[in-house]
C-alpha positions as CSV (number, residue, x, y, z in Angstrom):
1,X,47.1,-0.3,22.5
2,X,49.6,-0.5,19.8
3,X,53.2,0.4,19.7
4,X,54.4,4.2,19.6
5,X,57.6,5.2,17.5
6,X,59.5,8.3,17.6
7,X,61.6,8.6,14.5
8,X,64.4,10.2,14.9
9,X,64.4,12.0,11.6
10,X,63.7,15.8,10.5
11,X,60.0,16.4,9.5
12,X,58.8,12.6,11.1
13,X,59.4,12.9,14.5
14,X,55.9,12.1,15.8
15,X,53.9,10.4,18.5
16,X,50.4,8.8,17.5
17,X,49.3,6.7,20.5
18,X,46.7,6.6,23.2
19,X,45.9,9.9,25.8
20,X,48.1,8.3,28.5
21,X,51.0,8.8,26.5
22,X,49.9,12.5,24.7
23,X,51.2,13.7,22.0
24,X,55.1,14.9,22.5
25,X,55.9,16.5,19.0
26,X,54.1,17.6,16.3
27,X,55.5,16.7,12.3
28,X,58.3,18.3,11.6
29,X,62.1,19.9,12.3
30,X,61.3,22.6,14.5
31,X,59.9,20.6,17.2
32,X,60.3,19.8,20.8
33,X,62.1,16.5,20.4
34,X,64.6,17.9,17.3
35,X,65.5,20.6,19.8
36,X,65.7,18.3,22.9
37,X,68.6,19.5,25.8
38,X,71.1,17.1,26.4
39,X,70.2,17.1,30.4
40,X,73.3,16.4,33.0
41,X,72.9,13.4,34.1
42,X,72.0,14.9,37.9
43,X,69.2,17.5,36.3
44,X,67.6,14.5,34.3
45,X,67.3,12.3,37.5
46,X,66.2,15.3,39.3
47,X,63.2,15.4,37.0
48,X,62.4,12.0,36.9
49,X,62.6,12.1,40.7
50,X,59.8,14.9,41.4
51,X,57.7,13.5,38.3
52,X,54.9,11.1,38.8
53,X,54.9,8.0,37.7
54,X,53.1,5.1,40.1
55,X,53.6,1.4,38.4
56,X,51.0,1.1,35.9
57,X,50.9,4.5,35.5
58,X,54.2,5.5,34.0
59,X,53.0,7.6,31.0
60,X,54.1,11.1,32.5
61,X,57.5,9.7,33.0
62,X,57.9,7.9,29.9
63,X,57.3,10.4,28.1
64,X,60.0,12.4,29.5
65,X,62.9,9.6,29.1
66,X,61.8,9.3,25.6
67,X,62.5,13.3,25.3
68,X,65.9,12.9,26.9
69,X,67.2,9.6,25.4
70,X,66.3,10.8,22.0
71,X,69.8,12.9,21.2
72,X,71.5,9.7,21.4
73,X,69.4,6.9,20.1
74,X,68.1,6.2,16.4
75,X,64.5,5.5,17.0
76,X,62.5,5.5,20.3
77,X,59.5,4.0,21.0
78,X,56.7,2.6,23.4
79,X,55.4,-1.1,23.4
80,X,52.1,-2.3,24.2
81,X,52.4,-2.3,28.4
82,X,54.3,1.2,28.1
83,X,57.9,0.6,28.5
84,X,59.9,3.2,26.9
85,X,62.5,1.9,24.2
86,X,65.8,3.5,23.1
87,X,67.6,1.8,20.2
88,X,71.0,2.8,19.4
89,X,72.6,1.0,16.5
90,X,76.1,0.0,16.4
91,X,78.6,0.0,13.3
92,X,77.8,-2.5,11.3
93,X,79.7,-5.7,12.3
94,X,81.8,-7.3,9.9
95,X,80.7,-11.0,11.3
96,X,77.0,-11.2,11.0
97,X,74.0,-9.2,12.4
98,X,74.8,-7.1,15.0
99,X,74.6,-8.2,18.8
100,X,71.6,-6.8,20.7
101,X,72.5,-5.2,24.4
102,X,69.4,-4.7,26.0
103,X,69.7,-2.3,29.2
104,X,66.8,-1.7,31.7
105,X,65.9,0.2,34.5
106,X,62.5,0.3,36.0
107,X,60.9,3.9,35.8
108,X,58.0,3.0,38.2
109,X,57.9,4.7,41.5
110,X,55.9,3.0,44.9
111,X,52.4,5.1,45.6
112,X,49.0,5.3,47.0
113,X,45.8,4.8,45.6
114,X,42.6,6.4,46.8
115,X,40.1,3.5,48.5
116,X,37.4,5.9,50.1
117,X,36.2,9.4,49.5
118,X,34.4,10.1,52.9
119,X,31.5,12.3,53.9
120,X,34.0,14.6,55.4
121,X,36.1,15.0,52.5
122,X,39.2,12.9,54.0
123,X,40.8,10.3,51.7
124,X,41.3,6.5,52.7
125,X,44.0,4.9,50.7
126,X,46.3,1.8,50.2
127,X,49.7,1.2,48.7
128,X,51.0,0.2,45.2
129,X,53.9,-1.3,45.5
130,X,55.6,-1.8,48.9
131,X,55.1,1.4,50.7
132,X,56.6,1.6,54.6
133,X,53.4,2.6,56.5
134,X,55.8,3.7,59.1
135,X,56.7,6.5,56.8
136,X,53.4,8.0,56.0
137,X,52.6,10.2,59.2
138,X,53.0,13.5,58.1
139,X,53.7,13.3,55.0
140,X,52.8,15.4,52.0
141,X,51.2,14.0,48.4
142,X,49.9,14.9,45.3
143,X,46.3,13.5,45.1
144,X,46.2,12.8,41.1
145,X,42.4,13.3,40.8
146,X,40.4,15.5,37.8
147,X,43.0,18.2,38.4
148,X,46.4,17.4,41.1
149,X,45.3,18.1,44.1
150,X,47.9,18.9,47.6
151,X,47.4,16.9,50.7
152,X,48.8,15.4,53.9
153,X,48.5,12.7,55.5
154,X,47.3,13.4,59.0
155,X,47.2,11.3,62.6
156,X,45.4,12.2,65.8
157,X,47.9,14.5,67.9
158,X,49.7,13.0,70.6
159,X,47.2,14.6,73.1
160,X,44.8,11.8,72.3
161,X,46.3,9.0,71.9
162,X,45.9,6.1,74.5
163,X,49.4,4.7,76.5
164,X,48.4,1.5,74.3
165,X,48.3,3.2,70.8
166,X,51.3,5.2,71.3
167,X,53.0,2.0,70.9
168,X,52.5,0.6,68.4
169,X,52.6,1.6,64.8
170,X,50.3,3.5,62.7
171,X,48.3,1.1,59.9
172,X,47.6,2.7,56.7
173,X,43.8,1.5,57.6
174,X,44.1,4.4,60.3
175,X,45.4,7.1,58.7
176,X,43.9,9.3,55.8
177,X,44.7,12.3,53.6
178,X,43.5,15.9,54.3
179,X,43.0,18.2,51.3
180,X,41.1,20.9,52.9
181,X,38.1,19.8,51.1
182,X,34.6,19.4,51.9
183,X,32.8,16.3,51.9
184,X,30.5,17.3,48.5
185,X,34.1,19.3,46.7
186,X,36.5,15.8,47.4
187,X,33.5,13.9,45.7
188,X,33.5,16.3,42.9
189,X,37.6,16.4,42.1
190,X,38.5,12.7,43.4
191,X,37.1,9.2,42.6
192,X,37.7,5.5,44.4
193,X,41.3,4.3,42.1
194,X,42.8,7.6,42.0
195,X,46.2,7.5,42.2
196,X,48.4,9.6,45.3
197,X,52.2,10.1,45.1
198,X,54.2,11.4,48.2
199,X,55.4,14.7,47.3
200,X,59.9,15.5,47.5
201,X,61.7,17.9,46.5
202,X,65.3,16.8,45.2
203,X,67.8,17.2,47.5
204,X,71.3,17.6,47.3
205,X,73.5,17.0,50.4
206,X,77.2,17.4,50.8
207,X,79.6,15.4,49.0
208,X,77.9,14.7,46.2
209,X,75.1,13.1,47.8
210,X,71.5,13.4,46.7
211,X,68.3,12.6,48.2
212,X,64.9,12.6,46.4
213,X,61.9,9.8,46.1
214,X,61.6,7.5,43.7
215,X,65.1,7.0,43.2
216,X,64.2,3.1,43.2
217,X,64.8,2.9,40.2
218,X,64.9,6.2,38.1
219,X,68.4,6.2,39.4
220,X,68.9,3.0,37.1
221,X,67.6,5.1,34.3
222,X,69.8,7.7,35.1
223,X,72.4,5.3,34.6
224,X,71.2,4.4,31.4
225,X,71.5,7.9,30.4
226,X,74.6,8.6,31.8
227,X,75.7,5.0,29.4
228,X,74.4,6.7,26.4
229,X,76.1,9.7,26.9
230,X,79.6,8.2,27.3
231,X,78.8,5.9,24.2
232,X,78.6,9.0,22.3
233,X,82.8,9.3,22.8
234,X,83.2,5.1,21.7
235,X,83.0,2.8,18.7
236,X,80.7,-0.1,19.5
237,X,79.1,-2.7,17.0
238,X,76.6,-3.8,19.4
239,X,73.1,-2.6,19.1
240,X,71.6,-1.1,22.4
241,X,68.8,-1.3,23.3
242,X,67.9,1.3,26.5
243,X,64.6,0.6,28.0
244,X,63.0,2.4,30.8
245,X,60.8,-0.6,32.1
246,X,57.3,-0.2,34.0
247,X,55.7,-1.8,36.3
248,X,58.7,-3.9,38.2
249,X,56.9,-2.7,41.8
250,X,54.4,-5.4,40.8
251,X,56.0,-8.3,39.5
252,X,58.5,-7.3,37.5
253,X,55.9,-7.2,34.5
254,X,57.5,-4.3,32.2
255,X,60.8,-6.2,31.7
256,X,59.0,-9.4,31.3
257,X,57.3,-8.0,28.1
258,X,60.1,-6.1,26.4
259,X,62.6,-8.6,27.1
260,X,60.3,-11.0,25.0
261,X,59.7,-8.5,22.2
262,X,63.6,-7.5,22.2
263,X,64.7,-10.9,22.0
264,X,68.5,-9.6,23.4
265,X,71.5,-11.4,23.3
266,X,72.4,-10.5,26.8
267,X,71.1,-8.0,28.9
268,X,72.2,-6.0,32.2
269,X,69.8,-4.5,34.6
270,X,70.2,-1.6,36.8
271,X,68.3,-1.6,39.9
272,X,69.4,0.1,43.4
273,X,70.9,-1.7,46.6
274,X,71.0,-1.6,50.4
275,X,73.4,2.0,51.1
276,X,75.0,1.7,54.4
277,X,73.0,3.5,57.0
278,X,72.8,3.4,61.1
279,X,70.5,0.1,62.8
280,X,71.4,-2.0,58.9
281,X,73.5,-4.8,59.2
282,X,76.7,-3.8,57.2
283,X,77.3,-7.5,55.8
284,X,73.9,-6.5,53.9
285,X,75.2,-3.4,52.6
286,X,77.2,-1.1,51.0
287,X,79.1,2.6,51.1
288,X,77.8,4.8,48.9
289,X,80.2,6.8,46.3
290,X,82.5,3.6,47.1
291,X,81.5,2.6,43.2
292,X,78.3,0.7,41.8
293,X,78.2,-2.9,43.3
294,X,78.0,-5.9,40.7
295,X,75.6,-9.1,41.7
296,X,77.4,-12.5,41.1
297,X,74.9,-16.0,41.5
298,X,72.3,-17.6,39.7
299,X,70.5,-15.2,38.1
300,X,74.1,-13.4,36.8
301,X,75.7,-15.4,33.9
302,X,79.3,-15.4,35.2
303,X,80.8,-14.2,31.8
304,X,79.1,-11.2,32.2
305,X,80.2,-11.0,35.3
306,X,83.3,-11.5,35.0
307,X,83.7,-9.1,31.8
308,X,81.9,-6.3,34.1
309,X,84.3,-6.7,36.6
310,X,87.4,-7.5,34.2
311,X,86.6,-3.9,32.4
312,X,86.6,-2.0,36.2
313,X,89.7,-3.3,37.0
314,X,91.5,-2.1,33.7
315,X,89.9,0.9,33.4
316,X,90.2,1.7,36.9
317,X,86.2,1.9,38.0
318,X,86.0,1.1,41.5
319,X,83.4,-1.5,42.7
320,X,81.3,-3.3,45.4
321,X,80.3,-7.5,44.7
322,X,77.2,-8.3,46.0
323,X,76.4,-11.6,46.5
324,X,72.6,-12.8,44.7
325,X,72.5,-16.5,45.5
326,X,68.7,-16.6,44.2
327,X,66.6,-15.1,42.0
328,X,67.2,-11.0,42.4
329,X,64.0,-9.8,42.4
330,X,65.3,-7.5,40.0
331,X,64.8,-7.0,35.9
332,X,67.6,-8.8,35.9
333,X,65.7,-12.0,37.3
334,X,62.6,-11.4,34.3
335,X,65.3,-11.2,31.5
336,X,67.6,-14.3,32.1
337,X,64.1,-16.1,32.1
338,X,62.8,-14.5,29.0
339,X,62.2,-17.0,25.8
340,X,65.2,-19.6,25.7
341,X,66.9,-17.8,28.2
342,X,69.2,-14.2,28.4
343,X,72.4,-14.2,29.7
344,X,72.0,-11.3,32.6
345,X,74.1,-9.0,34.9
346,X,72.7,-6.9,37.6
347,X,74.5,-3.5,38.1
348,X,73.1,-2.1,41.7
349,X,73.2,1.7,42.8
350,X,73.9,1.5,46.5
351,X,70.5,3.4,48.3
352,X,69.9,4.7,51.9
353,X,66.4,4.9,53.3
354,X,64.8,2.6,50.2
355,X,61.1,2.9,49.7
356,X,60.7,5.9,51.4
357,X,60.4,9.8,50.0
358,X,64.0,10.3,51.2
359,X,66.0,7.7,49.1
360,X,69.8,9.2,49.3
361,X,72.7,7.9,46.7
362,X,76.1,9.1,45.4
363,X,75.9,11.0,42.0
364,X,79.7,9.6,42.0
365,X,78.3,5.9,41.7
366,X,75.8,6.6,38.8
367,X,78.7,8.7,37.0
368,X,80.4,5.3,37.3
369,X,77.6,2.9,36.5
370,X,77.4,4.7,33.2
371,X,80.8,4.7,32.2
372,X,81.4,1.2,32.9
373,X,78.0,-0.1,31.2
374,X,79.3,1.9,27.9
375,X,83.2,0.3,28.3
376,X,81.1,-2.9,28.5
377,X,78.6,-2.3,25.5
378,X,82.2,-1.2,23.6
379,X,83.9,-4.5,24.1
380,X,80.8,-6.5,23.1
381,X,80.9,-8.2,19.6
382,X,79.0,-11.8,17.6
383,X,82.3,-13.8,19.9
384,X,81.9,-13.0,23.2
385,X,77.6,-13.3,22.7
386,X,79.1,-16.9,21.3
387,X,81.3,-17.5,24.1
388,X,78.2,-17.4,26.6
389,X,76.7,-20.8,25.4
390,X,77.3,-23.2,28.7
């Protein structure tokens, strides 16, 4: 599969690639991606929220980050495993080449995947990616077969349950998905591998809190977005490179592969963290709309670090240390490992109910992700990327 560019020029803007990605824009001016909206930051995570997009299967998503980070990057473009990359060049430095930024944010989502058609036309299924089995019970999805198909996710009623299974917890190996189907019309529209998503509705609460699925991480992208936006106000000589990443659900594989083809000179990741919530330990979390936490440990070069936190402070950005002492499990974690080694920070979103169709966060907290990732990218220049070497 070889790489996809969007130019960002009148009368090339173009996308040749394989059917997973589609075409976005056809040659010239007048075309969907020269006339792109420039979202709110709260509408474009909205729709990347109730899109689709299970790891290894990010093309429907991708495709609309491209569309929205296009207004503010020079070219934009997809590498061989499908992560989405946004370069916006800098002023030209007066000291050499310019630095390269590389920001990332995972655009895969947690799913299901068909394992079982059955004679009755019920659906077996298993995960992709972590998925709570305690939250499927009732839940509704979007079977992704030859055409999308609605369903729920049904249990025997409480009637008929035994005293000894109303214990314990449902396994995914006893539940299964009901789309009204008969046994020869599910065989027909669905095959063993399709993929299932749970099926939300963005959500917004009271005082400025939203809730939606998938927001681990399209929240991080919509930090990304929010950075490019506020970049569009500042002077920076850094080059930036925005990638939406895939596939982090499942090993972290998308930001293993475009940190390698990037080749950055440092790179920040922005992932979600632990919101606080009833029944959590609050030494393991944090308040949301209190500010975007920033990781310190081993996998966070403390010069980065310390210029992350430096900026807040001066510009007034409130935020939340988390302590990493290992490896994050983050992006952040497949970049600072990447070639010779990537000096890394970890930016973190704090997230109620992770990994489940009801993810809730502060739209306060992404505002200020954004603005401080931008003041960062600003202040960035060929001495401080020298000032990293132990």
């Amino acid at each position: 599969m070889g790489e996809n560019v969007i130019r960002v020029c009148p009368g090339t803007v173009r996308v040749d690639g394989p059917g997973q990605w589609g075409r976005l824009a056809e040659e010239g001016p007048d075309t969907a991606l020269d006339t792109a909206e420039r979202l709110e930051t709260k509408s474009f995570l909205k729709a990347l929220s109730e899109g689709s997009g299970v790891s290894g299967y990010e093309g429907p998503i991708g495709a609309m980050v491209a569309e929205a980070f296009r207004p503010f990057v020079d070219e934009v473009r997809f590498d061989k495993l499908g992560n989405c990359i946004g370069l916006r060049r800098g002023e030209k430095p007066k000291d050499g080449p310019p630095v390269k930024v590389m920001l990332a944010g995972h655009m895969d989502e947690i799913g299901l995947i068909v394992t079982k058609v059955e004679e009755r036309g019920f659906l077996r299924f298993t995960d992709v990616g972590g998925v709570d089995q305690r939250t499927l019970p009732a839940q509704e999805v979007v079977v992704h077969g030859r055409k999308d198909l609605p369903g729920v996710i049904g249990v025997k009623p409480p009637h008929l349950v035994s005293p000894d299974e109303a214990a314990k917890a449902l396994k995914k190996e006893d539940l299964y998905i009901d789309l009204g189907l008969t046994g020869a019309e599910a065989k027909k529209l669905v095959n063993v591998g399709d993929l299932i998503t749970l099926r939300r509705d963005f959500t917004e609460l009271k005082n400025g809190l939203v809730a939606g699925k998938a927001f681990d991480d399209r929240a991080g992208v919509a930090v990304i977005y929010e950075a490019l936006l506020q970049l569009e106000k500042l002077h920076h000589t850094a080059d930036v490179y925005a990638v939406a990443t895939v596939q982090e659900e499942t090993g972290l594989r998308g930001a293993i592969t475009s940190a390698y083809g990037v080749v950055p000179d440092l790179g920040v990741a922005i992932d979600v963290s632990f919101g606080d919530q009833p029944g959590v330990p609050e030494h393991q979390t944090a308040p949301l709309d209190k500010g975007p936490g920033v990781a310190v440990g081993g996998n966070i070069h403390p010069k980065v670090y310390e210029a992350l936190t430096r900026i807040a402070g001066e510009q007034g950005i409130s935020l939340q240390i988390e302590a990493s002492p290992g490896a994050t499990g983050t992006d952040a974690w497949a970049m600072q490992v990447s070639r010779a080694g990537v000096p890394t920070g970890l930016i973190g979103i704090p997230l109620r109910s992770m990994h489940t169709s009801v993810e809730t966060l502060a739209m306060g907290d992404i505002k200020k992700a954004g603005r401080l990732l931008a003041l960062f990218i600003a202040s960035v220049d060929r001495a401080f990327v020298e000032g990293l070497r132990w």
